[in-house]
Wavefront OBJ file of the C-alpha trace (Angstrom):
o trace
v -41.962 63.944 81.491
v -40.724 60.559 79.717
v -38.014 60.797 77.275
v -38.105 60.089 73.444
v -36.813 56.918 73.784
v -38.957 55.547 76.907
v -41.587 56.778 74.511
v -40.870 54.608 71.279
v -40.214 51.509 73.707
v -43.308 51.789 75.361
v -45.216 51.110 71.708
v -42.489 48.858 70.904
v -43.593 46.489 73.931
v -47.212 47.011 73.641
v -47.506 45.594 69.991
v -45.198 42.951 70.864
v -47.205 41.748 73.859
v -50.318 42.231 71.562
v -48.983 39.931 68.850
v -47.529 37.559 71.669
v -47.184 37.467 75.173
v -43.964 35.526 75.519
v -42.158 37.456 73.290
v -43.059 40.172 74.797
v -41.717 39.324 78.408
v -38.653 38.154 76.531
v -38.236 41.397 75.153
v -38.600 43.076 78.272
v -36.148 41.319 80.301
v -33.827 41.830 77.758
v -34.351 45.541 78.076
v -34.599 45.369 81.498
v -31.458 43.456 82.082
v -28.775 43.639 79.491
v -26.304 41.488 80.827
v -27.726 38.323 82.365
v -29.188 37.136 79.217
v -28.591 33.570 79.240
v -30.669 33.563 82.648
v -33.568 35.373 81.360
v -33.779 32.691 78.495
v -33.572 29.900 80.413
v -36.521 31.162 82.743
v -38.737 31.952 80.051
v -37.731 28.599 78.647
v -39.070 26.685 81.734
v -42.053 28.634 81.615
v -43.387 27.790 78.214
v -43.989 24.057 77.246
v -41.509 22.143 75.710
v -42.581 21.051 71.683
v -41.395 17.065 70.455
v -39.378 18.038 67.330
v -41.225 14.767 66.434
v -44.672 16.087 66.269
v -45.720 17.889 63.138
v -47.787 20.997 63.101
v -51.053 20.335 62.145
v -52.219 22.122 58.926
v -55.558 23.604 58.609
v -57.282 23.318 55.149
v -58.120 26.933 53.488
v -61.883 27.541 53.686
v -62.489 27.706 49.696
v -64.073 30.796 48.879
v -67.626 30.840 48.753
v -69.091 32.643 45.258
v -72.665 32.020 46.165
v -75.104 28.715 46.230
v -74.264 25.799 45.140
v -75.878 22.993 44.595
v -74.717 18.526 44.179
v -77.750 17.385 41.854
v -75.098 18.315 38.398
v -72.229 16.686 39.773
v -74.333 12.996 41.164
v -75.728 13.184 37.460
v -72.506 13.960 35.834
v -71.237 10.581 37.726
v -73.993 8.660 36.219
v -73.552 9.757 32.803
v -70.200 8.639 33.241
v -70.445 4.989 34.741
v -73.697 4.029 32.312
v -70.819 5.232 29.561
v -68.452 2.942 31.076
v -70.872 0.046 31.611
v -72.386 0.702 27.921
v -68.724 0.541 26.190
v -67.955 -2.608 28.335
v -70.800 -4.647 26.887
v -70.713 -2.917 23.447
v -66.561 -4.186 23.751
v -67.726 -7.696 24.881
v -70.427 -8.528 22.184
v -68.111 -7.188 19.169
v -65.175 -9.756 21.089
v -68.135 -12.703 21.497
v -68.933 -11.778 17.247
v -65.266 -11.845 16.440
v -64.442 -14.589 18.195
v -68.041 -16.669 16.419
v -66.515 -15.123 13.334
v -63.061 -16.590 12.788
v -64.725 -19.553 15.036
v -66.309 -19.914 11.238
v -63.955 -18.664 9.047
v -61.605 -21.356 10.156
v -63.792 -24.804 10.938
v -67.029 -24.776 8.196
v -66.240 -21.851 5.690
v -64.896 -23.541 2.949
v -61.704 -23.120 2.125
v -58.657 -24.819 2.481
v -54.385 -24.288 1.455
v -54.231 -27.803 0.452
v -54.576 -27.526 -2.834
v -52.491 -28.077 -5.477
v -52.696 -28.124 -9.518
v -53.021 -30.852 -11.567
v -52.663 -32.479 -15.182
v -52.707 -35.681 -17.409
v -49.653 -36.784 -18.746
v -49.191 -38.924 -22.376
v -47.054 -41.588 -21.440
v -45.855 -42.464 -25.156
v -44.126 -45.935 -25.776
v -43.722 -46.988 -28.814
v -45.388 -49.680 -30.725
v -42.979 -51.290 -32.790
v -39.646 -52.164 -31.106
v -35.911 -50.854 -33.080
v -33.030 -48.448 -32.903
v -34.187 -44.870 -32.652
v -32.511 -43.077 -35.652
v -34.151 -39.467 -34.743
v -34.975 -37.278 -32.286
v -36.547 -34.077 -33.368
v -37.637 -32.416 -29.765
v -35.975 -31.102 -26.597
v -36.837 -31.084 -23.514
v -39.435 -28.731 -22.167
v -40.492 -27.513 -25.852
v -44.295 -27.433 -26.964
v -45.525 -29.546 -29.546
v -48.745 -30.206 -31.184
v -51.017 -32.975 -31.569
v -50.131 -35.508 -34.383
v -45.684 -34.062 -34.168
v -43.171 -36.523 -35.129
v -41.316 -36.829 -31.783
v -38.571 -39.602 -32.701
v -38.182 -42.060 -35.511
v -37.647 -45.906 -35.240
v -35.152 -47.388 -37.975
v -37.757 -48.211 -40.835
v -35.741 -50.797 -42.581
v -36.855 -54.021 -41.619
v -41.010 -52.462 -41.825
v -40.302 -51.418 -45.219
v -39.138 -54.791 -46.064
v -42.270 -56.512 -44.250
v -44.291 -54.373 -46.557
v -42.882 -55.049 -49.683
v -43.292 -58.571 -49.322
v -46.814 -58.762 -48.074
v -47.245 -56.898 -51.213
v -45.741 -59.572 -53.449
v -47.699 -61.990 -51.641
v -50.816 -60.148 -52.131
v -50.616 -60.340 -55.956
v -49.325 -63.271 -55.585
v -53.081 -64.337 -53.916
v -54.901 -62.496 -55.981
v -53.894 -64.380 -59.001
v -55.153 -67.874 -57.660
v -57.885 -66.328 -56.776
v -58.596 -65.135 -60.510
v -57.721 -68.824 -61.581
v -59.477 -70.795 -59.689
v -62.506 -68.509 -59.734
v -62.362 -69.148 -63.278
v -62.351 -72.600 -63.337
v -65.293 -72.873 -60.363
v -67.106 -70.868 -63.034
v -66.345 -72.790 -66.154
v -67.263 -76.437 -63.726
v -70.726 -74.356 -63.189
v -71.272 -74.318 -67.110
v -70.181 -77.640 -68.160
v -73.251 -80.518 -68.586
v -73.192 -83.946 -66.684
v -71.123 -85.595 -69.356
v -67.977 -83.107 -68.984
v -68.133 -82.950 -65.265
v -69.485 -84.155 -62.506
v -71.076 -82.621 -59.091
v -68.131 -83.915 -57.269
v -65.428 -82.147 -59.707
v -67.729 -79.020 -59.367
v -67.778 -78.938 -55.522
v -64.079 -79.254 -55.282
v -63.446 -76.206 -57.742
v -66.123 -73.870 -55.911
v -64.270 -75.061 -52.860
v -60.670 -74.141 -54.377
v -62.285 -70.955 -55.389
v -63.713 -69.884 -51.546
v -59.845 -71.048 -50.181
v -58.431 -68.439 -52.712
v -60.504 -65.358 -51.905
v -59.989 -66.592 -48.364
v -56.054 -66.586 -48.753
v -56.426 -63.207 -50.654
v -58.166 -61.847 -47.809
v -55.346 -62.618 -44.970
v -52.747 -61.253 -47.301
v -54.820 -57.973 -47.483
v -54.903 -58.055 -43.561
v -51.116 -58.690 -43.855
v -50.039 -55.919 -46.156
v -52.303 -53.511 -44.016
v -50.592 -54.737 -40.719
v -46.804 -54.411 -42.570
v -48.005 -50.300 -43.521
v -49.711 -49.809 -40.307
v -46.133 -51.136 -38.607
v -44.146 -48.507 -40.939
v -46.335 -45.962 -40.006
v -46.081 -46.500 -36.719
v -41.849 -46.088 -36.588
v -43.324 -42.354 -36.538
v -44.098 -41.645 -32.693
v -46.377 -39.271 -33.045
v -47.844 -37.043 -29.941
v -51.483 -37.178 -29.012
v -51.925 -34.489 -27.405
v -51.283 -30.970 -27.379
v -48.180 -29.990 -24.674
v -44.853 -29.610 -23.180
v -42.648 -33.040 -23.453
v -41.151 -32.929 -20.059
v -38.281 -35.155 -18.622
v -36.601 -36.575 -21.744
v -34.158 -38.967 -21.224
v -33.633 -40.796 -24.065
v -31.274 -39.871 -27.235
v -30.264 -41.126 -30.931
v -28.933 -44.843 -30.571
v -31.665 -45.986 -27.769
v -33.623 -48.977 -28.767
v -37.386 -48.835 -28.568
v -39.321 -51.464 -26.739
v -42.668 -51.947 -27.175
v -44.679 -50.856 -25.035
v -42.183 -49.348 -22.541
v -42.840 -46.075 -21.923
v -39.164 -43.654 -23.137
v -41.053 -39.678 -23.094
v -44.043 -38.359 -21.608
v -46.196 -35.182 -22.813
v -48.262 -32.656 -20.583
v -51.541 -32.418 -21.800
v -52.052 -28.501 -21.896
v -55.336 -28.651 -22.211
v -56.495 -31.175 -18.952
v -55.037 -28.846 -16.858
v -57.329 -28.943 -13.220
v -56.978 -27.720 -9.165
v -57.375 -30.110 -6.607
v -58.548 -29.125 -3.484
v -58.417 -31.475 -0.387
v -61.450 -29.568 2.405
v -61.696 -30.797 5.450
v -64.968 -33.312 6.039
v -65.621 -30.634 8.415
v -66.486 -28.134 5.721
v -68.253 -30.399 2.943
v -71.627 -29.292 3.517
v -70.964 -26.161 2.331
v -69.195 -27.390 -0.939
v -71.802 -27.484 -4.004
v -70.636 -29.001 -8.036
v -71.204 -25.975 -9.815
v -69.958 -23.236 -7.295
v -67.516 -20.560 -8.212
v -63.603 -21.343 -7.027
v -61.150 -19.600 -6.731
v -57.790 -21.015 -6.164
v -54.215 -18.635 -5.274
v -50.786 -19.905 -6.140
v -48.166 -19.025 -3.840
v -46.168 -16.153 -4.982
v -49.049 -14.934 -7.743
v -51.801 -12.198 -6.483
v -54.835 -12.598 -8.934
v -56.443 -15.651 -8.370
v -57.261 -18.648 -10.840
v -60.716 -19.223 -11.093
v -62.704 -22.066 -12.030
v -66.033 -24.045 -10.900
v -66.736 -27.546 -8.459
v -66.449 -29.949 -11.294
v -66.742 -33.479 -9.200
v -66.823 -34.203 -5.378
v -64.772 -37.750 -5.239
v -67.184 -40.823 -3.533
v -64.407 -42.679 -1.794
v -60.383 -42.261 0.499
v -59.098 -44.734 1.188
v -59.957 -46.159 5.091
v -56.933 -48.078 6.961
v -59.228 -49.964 8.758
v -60.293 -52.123 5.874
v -57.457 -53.392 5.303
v -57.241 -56.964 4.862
v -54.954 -58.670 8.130
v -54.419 -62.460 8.597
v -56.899 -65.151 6.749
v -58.423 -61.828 4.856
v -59.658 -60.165 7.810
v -60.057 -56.514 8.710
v -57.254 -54.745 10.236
v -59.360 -52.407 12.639
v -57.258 -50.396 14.421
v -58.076 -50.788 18.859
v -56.759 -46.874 19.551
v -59.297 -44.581 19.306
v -58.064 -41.130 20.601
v -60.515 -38.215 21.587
v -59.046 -35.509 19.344
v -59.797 -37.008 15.903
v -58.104 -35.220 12.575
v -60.856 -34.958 10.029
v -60.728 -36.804 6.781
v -59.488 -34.747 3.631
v -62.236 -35.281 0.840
v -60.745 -34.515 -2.808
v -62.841 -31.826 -4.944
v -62.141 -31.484 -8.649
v -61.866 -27.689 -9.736
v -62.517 -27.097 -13.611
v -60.608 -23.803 -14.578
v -62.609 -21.192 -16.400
v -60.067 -18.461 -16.344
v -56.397 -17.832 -15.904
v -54.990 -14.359 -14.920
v -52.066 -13.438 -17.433
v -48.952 -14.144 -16.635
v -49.707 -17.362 -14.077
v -47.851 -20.168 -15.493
v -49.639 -23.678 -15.125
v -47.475 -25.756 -13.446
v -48.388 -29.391 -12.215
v -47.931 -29.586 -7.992
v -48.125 -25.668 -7.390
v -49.511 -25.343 -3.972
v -52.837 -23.671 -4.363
v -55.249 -21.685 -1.480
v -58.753 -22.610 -2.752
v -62.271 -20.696 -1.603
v -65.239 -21.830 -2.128
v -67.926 -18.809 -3.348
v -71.176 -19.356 -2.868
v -74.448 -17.857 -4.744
v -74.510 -15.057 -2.161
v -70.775 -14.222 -2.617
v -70.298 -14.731 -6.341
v -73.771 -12.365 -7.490
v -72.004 -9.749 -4.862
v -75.794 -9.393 -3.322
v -77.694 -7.210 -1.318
v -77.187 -5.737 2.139
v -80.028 -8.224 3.295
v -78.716 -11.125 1.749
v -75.387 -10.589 3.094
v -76.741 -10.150 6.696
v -78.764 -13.522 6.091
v -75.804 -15.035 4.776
v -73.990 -14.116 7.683
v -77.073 -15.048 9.839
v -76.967 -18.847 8.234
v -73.189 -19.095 9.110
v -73.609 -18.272 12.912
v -76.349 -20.544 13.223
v -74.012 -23.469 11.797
v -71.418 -22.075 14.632
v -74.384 -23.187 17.056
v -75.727 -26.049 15.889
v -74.591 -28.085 13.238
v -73.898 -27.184 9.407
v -76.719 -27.716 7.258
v -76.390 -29.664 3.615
v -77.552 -26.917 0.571
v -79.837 -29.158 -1.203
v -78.767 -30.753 -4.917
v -75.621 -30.088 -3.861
v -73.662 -33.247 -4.786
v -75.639 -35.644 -7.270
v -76.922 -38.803 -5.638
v -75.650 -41.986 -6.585
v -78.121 -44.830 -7.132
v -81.608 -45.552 -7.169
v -84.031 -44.104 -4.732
v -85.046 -48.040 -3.886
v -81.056 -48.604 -3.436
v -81.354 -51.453 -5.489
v -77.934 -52.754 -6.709
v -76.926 -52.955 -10.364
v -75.753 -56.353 -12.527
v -73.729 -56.417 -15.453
v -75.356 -59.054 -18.012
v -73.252 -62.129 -18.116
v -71.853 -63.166 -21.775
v -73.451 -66.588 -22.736
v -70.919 -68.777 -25.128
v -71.680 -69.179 -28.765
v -73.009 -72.285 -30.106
v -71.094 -73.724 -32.870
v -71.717 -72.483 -36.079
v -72.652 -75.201 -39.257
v -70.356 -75.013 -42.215
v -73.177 -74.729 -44.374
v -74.295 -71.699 -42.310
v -70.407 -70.219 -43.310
v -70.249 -70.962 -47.298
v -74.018 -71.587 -48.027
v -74.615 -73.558 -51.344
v -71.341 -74.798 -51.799
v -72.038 -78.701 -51.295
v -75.753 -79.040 -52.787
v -77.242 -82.851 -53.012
v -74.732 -84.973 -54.225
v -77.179 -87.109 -55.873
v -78.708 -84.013 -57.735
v -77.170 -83.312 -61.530
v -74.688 -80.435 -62.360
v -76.937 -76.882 -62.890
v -77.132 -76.343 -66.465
v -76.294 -72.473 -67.392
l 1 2 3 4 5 6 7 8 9 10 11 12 13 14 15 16 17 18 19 20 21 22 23 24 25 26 27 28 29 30 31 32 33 34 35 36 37 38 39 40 41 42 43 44 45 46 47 48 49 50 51 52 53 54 55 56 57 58 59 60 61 62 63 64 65 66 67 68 69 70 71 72 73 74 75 76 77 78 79 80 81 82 83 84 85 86 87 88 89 90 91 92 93 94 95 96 97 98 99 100 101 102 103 104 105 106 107 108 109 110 111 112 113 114 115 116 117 118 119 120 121 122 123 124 125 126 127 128 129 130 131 132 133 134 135 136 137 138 139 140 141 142 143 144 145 146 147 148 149 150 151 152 153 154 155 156 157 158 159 160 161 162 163 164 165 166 167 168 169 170 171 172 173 174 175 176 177 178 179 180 181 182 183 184 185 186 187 188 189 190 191 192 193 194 195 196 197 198 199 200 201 202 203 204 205 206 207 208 209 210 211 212 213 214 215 216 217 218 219 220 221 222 223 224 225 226 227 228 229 230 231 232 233 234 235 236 237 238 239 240 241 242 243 244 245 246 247 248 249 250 251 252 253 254 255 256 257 258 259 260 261 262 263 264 265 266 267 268 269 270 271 272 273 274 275 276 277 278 279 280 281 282 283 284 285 286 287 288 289 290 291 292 293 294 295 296 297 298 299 300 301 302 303 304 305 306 307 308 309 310 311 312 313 314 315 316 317 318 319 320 321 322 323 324 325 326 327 328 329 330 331 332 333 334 335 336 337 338 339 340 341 342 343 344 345 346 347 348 349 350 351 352 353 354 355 356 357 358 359 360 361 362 363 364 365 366 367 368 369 370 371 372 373 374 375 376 377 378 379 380 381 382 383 384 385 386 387 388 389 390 391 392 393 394 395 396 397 398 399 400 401 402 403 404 405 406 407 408 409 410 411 412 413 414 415 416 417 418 419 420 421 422 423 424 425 426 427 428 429 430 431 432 433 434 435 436 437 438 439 440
């Protein structure tokens, strides 16, 4: 009979030689033998073949776990679905870029618009017309005055003194002209044996040198109040004096200009468009023009188009020539053309100031009525087609200039006068000398 323990290592063995072999014959030579283990190791060692520590293991992939039959048609469709997706937002991404890029390709070379603009105004240069010592100033500078406002006064003195005596002179004229009036009259009445033609021509004549006298001193006295009046400087307009220089004590010249006045009411926006974008620009269209720092626009309509800038090229050069100009360079700046911008409507509080740099659009029909969703589409339609070829002119736009035959125009040339007879001046003044005196 085997013992309990030969027993148990009897199983022991037989699973470990059924799990593996070599440990199994390693486990019996170290029950066999005890003691020489180092030799038993070293056998079993040469025995089995020697791994690299290099090598890796290889490594199986798990079998995935089969739930039943499946089939690849969803997943080959659900790959299609998503490249025609991909392909589909790649051209949708493409056209919107090619549109965009037409778009501002538009908005920035034939829309019409520019941010050269600027606002302008007339300005009253007064000068006086009567020279002398200014006496009084009665504005300031910057302050608002109407039309027809005393703005200084000229010493009067020496125009009240003119006056006067043109005055005296004046009656003074008047009474020969009574007198010898008279006496031409009284000649007229008197037979052939009191007077004779001769006497009778000489008084009419006396008479016609009076009234003539009397009228130059009427012309005199009116020129003496006119120059009194004028020692008023009056303003013509109604605005803002602006840059006044001059004080109590200046003397006036005549005709030099000493203040200026800003005609409030010429106020107008210039805009300079490129020639680039003139085609679009029609006299009548709605403008709008925005000052820097101000957010409601100014608006106003296409007054005038100007005809003519000025062209270096035509310049005269040596013996009156043209000055043309031998570089020609392939990237040409276009030409600013001016446009005159009538304002309709200011926003409150936007101060008018003369040189305020202005942004001007142009609005046309289509933008200013607000339109439809068609007419909108069109519009936008028309603008691409200028990106493509080039813009097209809205008829009536600017008014033509000339005849159709482009004929040219003459001013009439003033022909002199021929000299007048004196008998054609004072008619009936020297009748037939060998006639008798007219009997009353």
């Amino acid at each position: 009979m085997q013992s309990p323990s030969s027993i148990l290592y009897d199983r022991i063995t037989s699973n470990v030689a059924e799990s593996d072999p070599g440990a199994a014959e390693l486990s019996l030579l170290h029950v066999s033998s005890p003691a020489p283990r180092q030799e038993a190791g070293v056998a079993l060692e040469a025995r089995s073949p020697k791994a690299d520590p290099s090598e890796r293991l290889p490594v199986y992939p798990k079998a995935p776990l089969k739930k039943g039959p499946v089939s690849g048609r969803p997943g080959r469709m659900a790959r299609f679905a998503r490249e025609t997706l991909k392909t589909a937002a790649t051209l949708l991404i493409l056209v919107l870029a090619v549109l965009a890029a037409l778009v501002i390709w538009d908005s920035y070379v034939t829309a019409p618009w520019t941010r050269d603009g600027s606002v302008r105004v007339q300005v009253a240069r007064i000068a006086s017309q009567v020279s002398g010592q200014i006496t009084v100033v009665r504005v300031v500078d910057n302050q608002y005055v109407h039309q027809g406002d005393v703005l200084y006064v000229i010493d009067p003195f020496d125009f009240q003194v003119a006056l006067d005596t043109g005055k005296a002179q004046l009656r003074q004229k008047a009474a020969d002209l009574q007198v010898k009036q008279m006496e031409a009259e009284r000649r007229q009445h008197l037979s052939n044996l009191a007077t004779t033609p001769e006497q009778q021509q000489i008084y009419a004549g006396s008479a016609i040198q009076a009234q003539a006298a009397f009228d130059a001193a009427q012309q005199q006295v009116a020129q003496a109040d006119i120059n009194l009046k004028r020692t008023q400087v009056r303003s013509p307009v109604n605005g803002y004096v602006t840059n006044l220089l001059m004080r109590v004590g200046d003397y006036a010249q005549a005709g030099t200009n000493n203040i200026s006045v800003i005609d409030a009411d010429s106020y107008w926006i210039d805009g300079y468009f490129e020639e680039t974008k003139m085609a679009h620009v029609c006299v009548g269209d709605r403008a709008e023009a925005a000052l820097m720092g101000y957010r409601d626009p100014i608006v106003g309509r296409i007054q005038t188009v100007t005809r003519g800038i000025s062209v270096s090229n035509a310049t005269p050069s040596t013996q009156g020539l043209p000055n043309v100009d031998p570089v020609y360079t392939w990237v040409r700046l276009a030409q600013r053309v001016p446009v005159r911008i009538k304002i309709t409507d200011v926003p409150p509080g936007i101060p008018l100031v003369s040189g305020m740099t202005a942004t001007v659009t142009i609005r046309g029909a289509a933008q200013e009525s607000g339109g439809g969703l068609r007419q909108r589409v069109a519009s936008l339609r028309d603008h691409l087609v200028d990106i493509v070829h080039s813009p097209q002119p809205s008829p009536n736009c600017v008014p033509r200039i000339g005849d159709a035959n482009g004929a040219t125009v003459t001013l009439p040339t003033p022909k002199p006068v021929a000299p007048l007879n004196p008998e054609e001046i004072n008619p009936g003044l020297a009748p037939d000398m060998n006639k008798s005196p007219r009997v009353r």
